[in-house]
C-alpha positions as CSV (number, residue, x, y, z in Angstrom):
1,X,42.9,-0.9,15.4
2,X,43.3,-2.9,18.7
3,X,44.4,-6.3,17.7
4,X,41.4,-8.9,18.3
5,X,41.0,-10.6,22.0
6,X,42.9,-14.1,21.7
7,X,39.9,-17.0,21.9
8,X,40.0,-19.7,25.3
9,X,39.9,-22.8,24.6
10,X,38.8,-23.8,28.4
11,X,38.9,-28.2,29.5
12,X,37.1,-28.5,32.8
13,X,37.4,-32.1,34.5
14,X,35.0,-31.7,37.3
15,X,35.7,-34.6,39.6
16,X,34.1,-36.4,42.3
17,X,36.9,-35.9,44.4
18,X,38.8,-32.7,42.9
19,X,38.0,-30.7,39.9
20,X,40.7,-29.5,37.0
21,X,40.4,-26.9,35.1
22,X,43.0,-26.4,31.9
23,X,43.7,-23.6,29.4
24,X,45.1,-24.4,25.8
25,X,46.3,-21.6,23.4
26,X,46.3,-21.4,19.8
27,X,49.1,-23.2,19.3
28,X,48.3,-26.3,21.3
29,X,49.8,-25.6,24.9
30,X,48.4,-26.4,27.6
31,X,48.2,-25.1,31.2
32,X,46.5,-26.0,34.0
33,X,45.1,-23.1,37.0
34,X,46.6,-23.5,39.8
35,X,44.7,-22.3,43.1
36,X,46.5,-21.0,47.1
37,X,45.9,-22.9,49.7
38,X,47.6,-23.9,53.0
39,X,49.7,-26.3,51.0
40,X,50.5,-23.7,48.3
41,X,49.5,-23.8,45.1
42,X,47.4,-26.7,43.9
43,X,46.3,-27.7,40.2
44,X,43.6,-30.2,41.6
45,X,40.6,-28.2,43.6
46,X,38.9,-29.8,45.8
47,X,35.0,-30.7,44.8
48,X,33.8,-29.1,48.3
49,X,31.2,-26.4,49.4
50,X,30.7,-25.1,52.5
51,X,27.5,-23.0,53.5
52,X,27.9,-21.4,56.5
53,X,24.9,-19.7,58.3
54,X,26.0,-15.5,58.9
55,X,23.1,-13.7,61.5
56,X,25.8,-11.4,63.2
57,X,23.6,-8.7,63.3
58,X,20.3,-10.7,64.8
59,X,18.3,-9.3,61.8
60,X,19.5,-10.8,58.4
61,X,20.6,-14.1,58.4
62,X,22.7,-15.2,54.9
63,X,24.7,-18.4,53.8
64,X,28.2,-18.0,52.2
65,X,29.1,-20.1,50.1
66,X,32.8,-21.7,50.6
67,X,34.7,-23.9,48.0
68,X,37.4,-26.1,47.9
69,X,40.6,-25.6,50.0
70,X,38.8,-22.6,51.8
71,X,35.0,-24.8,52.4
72,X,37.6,-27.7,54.1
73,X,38.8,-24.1,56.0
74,X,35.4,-22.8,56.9
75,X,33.8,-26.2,58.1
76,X,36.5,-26.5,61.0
77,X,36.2,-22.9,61.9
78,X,32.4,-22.9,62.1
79,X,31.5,-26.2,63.3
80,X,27.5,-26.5,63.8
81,X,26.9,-23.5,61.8
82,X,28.7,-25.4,58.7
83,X,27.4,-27.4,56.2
84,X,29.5,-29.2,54.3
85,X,28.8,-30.9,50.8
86,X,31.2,-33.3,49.4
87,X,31.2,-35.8,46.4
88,X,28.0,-34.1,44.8
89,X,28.8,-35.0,41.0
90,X,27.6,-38.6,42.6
91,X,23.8,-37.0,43.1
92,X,23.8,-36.2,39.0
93,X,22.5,-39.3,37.8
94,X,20.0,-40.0,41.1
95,X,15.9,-39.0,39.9
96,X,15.2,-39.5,43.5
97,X,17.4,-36.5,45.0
98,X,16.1,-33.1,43.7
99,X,16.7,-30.3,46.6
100,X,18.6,-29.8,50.0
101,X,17.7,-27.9,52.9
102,X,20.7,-26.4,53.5
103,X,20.0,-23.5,56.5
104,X,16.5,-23.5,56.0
105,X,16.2,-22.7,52.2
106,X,16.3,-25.9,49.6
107,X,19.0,-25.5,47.0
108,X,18.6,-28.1,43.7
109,X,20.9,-30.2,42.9
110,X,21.9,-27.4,39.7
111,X,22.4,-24.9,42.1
112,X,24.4,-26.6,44.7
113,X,26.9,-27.4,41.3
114,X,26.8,-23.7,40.1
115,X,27.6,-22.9,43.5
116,X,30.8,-24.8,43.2
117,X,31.7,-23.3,39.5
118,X,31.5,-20.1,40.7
119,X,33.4,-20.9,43.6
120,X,36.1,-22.8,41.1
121,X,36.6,-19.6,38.5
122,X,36.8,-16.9,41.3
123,X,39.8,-18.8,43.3
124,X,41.8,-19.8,40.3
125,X,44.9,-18.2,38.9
126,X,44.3,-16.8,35.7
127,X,47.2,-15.4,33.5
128,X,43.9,-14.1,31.5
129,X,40.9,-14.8,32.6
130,X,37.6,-14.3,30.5
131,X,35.5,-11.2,30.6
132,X,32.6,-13.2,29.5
133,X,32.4,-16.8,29.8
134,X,29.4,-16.9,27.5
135,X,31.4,-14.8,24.4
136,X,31.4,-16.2,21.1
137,X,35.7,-16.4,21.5
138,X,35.3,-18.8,24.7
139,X,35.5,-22.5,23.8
140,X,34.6,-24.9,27.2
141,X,34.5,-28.3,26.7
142,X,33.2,-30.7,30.1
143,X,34.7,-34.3,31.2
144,X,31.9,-36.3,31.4
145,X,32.5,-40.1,32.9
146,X,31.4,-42.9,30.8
147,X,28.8,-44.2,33.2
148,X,27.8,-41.5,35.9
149,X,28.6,-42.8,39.8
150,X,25.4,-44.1,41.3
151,X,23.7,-46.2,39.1
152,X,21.0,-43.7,37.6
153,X,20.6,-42.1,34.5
154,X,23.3,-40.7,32.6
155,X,20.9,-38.4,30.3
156,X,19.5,-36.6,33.4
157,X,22.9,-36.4,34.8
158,X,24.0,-34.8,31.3
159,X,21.4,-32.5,31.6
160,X,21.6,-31.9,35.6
161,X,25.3,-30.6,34.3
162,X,24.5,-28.5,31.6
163,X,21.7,-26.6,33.7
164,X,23.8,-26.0,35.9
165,X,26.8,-24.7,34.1
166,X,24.5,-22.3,32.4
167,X,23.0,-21.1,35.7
168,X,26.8,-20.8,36.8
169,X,27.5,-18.0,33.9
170,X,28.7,-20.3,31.1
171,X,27.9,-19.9,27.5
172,X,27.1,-23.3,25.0
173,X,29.3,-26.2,26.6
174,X,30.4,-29.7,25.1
175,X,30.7,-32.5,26.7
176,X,33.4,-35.1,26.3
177,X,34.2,-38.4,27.5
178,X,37.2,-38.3,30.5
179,X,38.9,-41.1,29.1
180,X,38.6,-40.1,26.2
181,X,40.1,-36.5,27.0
182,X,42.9,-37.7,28.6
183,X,43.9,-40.3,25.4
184,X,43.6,-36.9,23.2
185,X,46.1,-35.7,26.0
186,X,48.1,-38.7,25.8
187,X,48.5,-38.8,21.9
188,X,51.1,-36.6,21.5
189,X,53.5,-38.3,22.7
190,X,52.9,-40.7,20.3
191,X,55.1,-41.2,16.9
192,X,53.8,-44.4,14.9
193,X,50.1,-45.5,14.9
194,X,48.8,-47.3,17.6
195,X,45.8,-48.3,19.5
196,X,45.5,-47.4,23.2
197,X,43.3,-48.6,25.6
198,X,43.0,-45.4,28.4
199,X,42.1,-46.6,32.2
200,X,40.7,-43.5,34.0
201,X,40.5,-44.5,37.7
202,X,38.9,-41.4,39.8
203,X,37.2,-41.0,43.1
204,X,33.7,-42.0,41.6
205,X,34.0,-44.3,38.6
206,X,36.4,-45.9,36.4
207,X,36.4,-45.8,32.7
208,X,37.7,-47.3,29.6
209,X,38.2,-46.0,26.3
210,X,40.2,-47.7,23.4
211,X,41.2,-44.9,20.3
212,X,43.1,-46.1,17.4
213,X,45.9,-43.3,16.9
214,X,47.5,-41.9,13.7
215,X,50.1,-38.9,14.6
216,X,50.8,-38.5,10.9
217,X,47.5,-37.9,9.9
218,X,46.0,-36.8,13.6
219,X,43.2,-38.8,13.0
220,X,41.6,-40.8,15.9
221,X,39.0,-42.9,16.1
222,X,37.2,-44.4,18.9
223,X,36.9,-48.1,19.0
224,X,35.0,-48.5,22.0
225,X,34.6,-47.5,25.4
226,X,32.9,-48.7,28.9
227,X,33.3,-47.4,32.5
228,X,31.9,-48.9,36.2
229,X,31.0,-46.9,39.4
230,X,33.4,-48.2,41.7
231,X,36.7,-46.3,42.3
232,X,38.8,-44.6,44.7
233,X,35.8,-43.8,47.1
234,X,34.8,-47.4,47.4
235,X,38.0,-48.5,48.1
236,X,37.8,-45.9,51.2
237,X,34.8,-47.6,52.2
238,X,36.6,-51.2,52.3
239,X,38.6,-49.5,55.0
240,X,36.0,-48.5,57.5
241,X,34.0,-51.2,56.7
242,X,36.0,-53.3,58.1
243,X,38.6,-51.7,60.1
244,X,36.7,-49.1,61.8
245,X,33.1,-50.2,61.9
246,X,33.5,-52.9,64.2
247,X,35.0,-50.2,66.7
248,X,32.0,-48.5,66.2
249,X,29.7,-51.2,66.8
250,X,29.7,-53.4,63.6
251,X,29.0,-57.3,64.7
252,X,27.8,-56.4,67.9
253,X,24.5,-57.4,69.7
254,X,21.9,-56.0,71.7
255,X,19.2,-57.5,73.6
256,X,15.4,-55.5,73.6
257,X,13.5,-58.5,74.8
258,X,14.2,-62.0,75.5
259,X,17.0,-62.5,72.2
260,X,19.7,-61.7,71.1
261,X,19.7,-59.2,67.5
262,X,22.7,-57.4,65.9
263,X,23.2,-54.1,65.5
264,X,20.7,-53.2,62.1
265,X,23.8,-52.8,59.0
266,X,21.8,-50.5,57.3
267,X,23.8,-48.2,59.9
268,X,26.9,-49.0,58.6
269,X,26.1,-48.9,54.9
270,X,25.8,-45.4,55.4
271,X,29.1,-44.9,55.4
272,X,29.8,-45.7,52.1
273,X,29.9,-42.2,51.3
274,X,30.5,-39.5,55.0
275,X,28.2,-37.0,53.5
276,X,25.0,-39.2,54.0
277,X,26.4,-39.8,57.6
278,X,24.3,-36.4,58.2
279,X,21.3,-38.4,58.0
280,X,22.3,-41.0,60.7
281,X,22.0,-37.3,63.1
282,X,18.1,-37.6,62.7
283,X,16.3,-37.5,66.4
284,X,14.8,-41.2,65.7
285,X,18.4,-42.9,65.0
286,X,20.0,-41.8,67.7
287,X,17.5,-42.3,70.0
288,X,17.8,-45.6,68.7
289,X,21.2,-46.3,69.8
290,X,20.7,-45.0,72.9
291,X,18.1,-47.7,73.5
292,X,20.5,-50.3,71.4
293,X,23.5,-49.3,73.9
294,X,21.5,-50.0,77.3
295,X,21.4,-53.8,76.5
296,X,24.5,-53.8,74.3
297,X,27.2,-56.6,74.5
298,X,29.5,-53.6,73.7
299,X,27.9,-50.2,74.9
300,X,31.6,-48.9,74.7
301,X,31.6,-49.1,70.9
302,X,27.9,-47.8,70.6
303,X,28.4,-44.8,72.8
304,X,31.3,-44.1,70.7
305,X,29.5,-44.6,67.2
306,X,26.8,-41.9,69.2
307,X,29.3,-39.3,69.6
308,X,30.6,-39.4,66.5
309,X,27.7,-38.8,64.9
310,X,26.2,-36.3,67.4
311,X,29.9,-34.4,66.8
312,X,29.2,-35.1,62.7
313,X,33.1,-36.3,62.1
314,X,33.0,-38.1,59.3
315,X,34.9,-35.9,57.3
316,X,37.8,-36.3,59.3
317,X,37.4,-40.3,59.4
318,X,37.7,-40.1,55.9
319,X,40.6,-37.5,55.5
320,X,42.7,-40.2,57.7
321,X,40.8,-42.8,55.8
322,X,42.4,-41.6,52.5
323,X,45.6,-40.9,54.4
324,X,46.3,-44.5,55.3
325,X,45.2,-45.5,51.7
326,X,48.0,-43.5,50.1
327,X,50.4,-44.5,52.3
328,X,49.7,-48.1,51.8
329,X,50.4,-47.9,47.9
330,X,53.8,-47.1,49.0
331,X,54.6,-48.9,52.1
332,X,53.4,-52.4,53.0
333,X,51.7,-51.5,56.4
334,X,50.3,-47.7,57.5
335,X,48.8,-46.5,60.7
336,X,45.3,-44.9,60.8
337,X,45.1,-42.9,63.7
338,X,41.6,-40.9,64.4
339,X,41.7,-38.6,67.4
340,X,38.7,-36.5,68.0
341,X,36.1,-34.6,70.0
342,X,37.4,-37.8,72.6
343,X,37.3,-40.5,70.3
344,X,40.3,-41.8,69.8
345,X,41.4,-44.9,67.4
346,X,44.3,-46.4,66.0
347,X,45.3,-49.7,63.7
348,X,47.9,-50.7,62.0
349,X,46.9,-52.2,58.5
350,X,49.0,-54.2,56.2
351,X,48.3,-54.1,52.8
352,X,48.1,-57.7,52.1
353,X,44.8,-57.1,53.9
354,X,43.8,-54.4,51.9
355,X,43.7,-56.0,48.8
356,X,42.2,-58.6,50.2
357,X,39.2,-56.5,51.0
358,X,39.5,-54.7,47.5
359,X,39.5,-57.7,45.9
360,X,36.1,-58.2,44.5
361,X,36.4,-54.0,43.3
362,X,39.5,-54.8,41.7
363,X,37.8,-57.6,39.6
364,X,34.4,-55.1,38.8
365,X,36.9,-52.7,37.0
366,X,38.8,-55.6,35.6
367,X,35.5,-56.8,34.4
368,X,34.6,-52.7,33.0
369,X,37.7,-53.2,31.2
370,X,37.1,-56.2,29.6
371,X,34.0,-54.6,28.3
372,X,35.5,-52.1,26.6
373,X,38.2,-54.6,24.5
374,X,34.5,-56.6,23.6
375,X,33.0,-53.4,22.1
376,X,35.9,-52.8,20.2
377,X,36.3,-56.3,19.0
378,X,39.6,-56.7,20.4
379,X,41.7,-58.3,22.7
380,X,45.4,-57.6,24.9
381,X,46.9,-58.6,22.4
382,X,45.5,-55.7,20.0
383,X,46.2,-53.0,22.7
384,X,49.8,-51.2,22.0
385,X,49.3,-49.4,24.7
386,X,47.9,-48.6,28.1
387,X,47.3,-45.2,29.8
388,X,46.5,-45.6,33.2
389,X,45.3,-41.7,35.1
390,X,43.7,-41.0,37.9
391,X,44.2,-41.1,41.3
392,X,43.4,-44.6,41.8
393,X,46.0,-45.7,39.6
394,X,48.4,-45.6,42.3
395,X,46.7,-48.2,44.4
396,X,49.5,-51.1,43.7
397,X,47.2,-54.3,43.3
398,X,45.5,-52.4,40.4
399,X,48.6,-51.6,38.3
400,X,49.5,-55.1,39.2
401,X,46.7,-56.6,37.4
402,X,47.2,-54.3,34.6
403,X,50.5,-54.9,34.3
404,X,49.6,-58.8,34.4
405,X,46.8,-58.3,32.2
406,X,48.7,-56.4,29.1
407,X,52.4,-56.8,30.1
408,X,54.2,-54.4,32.6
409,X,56.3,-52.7,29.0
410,X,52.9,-51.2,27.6
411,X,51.8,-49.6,30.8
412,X,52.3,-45.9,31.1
413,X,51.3,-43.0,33.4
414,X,52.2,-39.4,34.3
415,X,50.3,-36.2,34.5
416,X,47.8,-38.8,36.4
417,X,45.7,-35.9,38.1
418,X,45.7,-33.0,35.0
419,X,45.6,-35.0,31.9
420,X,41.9,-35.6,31.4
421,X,41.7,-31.4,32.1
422,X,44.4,-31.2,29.9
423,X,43.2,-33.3,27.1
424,X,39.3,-31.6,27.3
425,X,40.8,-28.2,26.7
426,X,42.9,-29.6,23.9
427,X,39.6,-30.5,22.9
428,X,37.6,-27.4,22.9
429,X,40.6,-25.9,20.7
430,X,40.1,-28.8,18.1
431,X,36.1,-28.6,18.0
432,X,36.7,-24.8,17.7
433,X,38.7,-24.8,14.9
434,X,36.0,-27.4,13.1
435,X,33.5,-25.1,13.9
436,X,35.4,-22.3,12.4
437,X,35.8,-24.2,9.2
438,X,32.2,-24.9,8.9
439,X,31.5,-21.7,9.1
């Protein structure tokens, strides 16, 4: 007899910013896929899709569908005929956003997300890869954050994610807290008992969890846990805000009549995230600009904030935008230069002012944080250790406060972009094996 198919046990951290997705075998070991790409071979996929509009033969117009590395591809190659969707696990939580019209046909929100998956599993570099993602022997277990980015409702972003793995091909899935996943990661390296407090810092949100740890036994429990929506993509919006806004017209006046106004700031708030700066492209706004920049004090900077959006760039303002953030958690100054379709801008920023505009974020986590040790009944000093992952952890005035906050010895880190995949596919194995118990 053929010896029996060996089960997967599948983790899937899909990310605001980048998606992981991690294999563990029977014995515990975990991989993570790694996808091609310009770069090489990455173990982070970008959560990106790109429809692009195909009528080359004049008579039957389609959409393909690209994601990550190759929807980044597609988008400069096809320009107008492109749409681009970024930061969508953001929408999960939102009642008020149901459908897009994305080349004339709406897509829900659960679609746009299956679209993604599918893209996700296809690109990936399986040593084995699942005939069936719905078999009995396949185990999936989902990263969910604490509190979903946006400030909705986490049950209809739950279920928002569960419709749309299933319409993506998927089987039963569990759900699991990130920070939570990435402690279970994070536990075995772990000899005597302790209690540790994981920080999760993504693109979206950043969460809290505090497990009490036993290696001897492998018991954990979960003491408490609390998460906030700001992150890494907030911190890219201190940047433009105010770095780059006021070259596009931030703080400047215009005169209709016989006064003086300023340039409306709901403008500006819209880019807080550059995928709604496709709504600033509407007839009526920039028709309003023009009329704003014929009695501007700065016409300059409005013609420019025109063309920008006319020439929809704001996914390259915020691909230099996350450049010069990188590069100031390790240098103490970084240039963000901007050159395109004739626009063309360049600062210097020093990261003393940085943090000063990240300051009040850095105190809303601080404050998430602080959460979590109250529903746990604790305080620092009943934290043995800290687990900080996520890309954000890397921004230096965080870790500083950490470090302040707990003392620099208990602060650890590593594996900062895989370890909540890691940990949810660890997962899956576990809740597998209780399963098979029970039964």
């Amino acid at each position: 007899m053929p010896a029996s198919p060996q089960p997967f046990y599948i983790g899937i951290d899909f990310g605001t910013t980048n998606t992981v997705v991690s294999l563990s075998d029977a014995a515990g070991i975990t991989r993570t896929l790694q996808y091609p790409s310009a770069q090489g071979l990455l173990q982070a996929f970008r959560s990106i899709l790109c429809y692009v509009s195909d009528d080359s033969d004049g008579l039957h117009a389609q959409t393909r569908v690209h994601c990550g590395p190759d929807a980044i591809e597609a988008f400069l190659e096809y320009g107008e005929e492109a749409r681009l969707i970024q930061s969508v696990k953001t929408f999960l939580s939102s009642a008020s956003f149901s459908k897009s019209a994305i080349h004339g046909r709406d897509y829900t929100l659960e679609q746009i997300v299956a679209d993604f998956l599918r893209g996700l599993i296809e690109a990936a570099q399986w040593p084995r890869r699942p005939a069936d993602f719905a078999a009995a022997d396949v185990t999936v277990t989902v990263g969910r954050p604490v509190k979903f980015a946006g400030g909705g409702e986490d049950a209809l972003a739950e279920s928002r994610l569960r419709k749309a793995f299933a319409a993506a091909g998927f089987g039963r899935i569990e759900l699991a807290l990130e920070p939570q996943a990435a402690a279970y990661f994070f536990a075995r390296r772990l000899r005597e008992p302790a209690t540790v407090l994981v920080a999760d810092f993504g693109g979206g949100t950043s969460d809290f969890s505090i497990v009490r740890f036993d290696p001897r036994s492998g018991e954990a429990q979960s003491l408490g846990h609390a998460g906030i929506g700001v992150a890494g993509d907030t911190l890219d919006y201190r940047i433009i805000d105010n770095a780059i806004a006021p070259a596009f017209g931030k703080g400047s006046r215009f005169r209709p009549q016989d006064k003086w106004l300023e340039v409306p700031k709901w403008i500006y708030f819209e880019f807080e995230h550059w995928h709604r700066l496709s709504f600033l492209k509407r007839p009526a706004v920039l028709r309003e600009l023009q009329g704003i920049e014929l009695t501007s004090d700065n016409p300059e900077s409005i013609a420019r904030l025109r063309l920008f959006l006319e020439r929809e760039l704001g996914f390259h303002l915020y691909q230099a935008v996350n450049r010069c953030k990188s590069e100031l958690s390790l240098s103490q100054q970084a240039t963000l230069a901007f050159s395109h379709s004739g626009i063309e801008l360049n600062f210097t920023l020093k990261r003393s002012d940085f943090e000063q505009w990240i300051a009040q974020d850095v105190a809303a986590i601080e404050a998430a944080c602080s959460d979590a040790l109250a529903r746990a009944g604790l305080t620092e000093a009943g934290i043995s250790l800290v687990f900080m992952t996520g890309g954000t952890a890397f921004v230096p005035l965080i870790r500083q406060r950490f470090e302040a906050r707990f003392g620099a010895a208990k602060i650890m880190g590593g594996d900062e972009f895989v370890s909540v995949g890691s940990g949810l596919s660890l997962l899956a194995r576990e809740r597998a094996g209780r399963q098979g118990t029970r039964k």
